[in-house]
N, C-alpha and C positions, 0 to 999 in steps of 0.2 A: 558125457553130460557136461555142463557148462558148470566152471567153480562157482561156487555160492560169492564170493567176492568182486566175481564180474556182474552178479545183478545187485549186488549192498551197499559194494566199496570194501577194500582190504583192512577190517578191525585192525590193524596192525598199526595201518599209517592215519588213523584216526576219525572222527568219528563220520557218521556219514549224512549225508547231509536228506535233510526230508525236503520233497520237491514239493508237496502240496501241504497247506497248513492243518487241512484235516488230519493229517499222517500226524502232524506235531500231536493233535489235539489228541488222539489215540491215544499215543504214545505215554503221553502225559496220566491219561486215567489209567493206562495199563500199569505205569510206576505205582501212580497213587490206590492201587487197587491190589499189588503184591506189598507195597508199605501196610495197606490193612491186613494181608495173611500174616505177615509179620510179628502184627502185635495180636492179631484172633490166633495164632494156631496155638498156643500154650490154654485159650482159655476156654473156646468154644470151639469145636473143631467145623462142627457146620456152617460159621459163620468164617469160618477159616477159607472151608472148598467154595463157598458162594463169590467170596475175595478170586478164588483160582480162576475161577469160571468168568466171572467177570472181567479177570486179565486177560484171557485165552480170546474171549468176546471183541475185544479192544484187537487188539493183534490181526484177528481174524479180518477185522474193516482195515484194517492195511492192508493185509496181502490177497484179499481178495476171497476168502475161506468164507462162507454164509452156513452157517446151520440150520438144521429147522427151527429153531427153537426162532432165526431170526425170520427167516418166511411166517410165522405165524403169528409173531410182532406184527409183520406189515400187514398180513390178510386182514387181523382184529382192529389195527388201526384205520387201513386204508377202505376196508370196506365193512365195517360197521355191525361184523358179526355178531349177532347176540342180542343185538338192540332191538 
């Protein structure tokens, strides 16, 4: 298999660089989204896993990872389920 450094860049020799701004913009909520489990997991624990899930979510739009949960975002948005 191919080392995890040749598709990220080597963590070692520093950070790695994000080619498309979307990636930045993930990125950024997935921080600001474990910065919320952070200060939620002492107080609310479900508001804690929703923070998890939310990071995992962000993540997921970079590497390419879709859940259903995001297929059925698109179905109800894109095609008007329910209405």
């Amino acid at each position: 298999t191919t080392p995890p450094f040749s598709r990220c860049g080597d963590p070692l020799a520093g950070s790695p660089s994000l080619t498309q701004s979307r990636h930045s913009l993930h990125l950024g909520d997935c921080a600001a989204a474990l910065a919320r489990y952070g200060r939620e997991r002492r107080r609310d624990l479900g508001l804690a896993a929703e923070q998890l899930r939310l990071a995992r979510r962000h993540l997921g739009r970079i590497t390419g990872h879709v859940g259903a949960e995001d297929v059925l975002d698109i179905i109800f948005r894109d095609f008007c389920v329910g209405k």
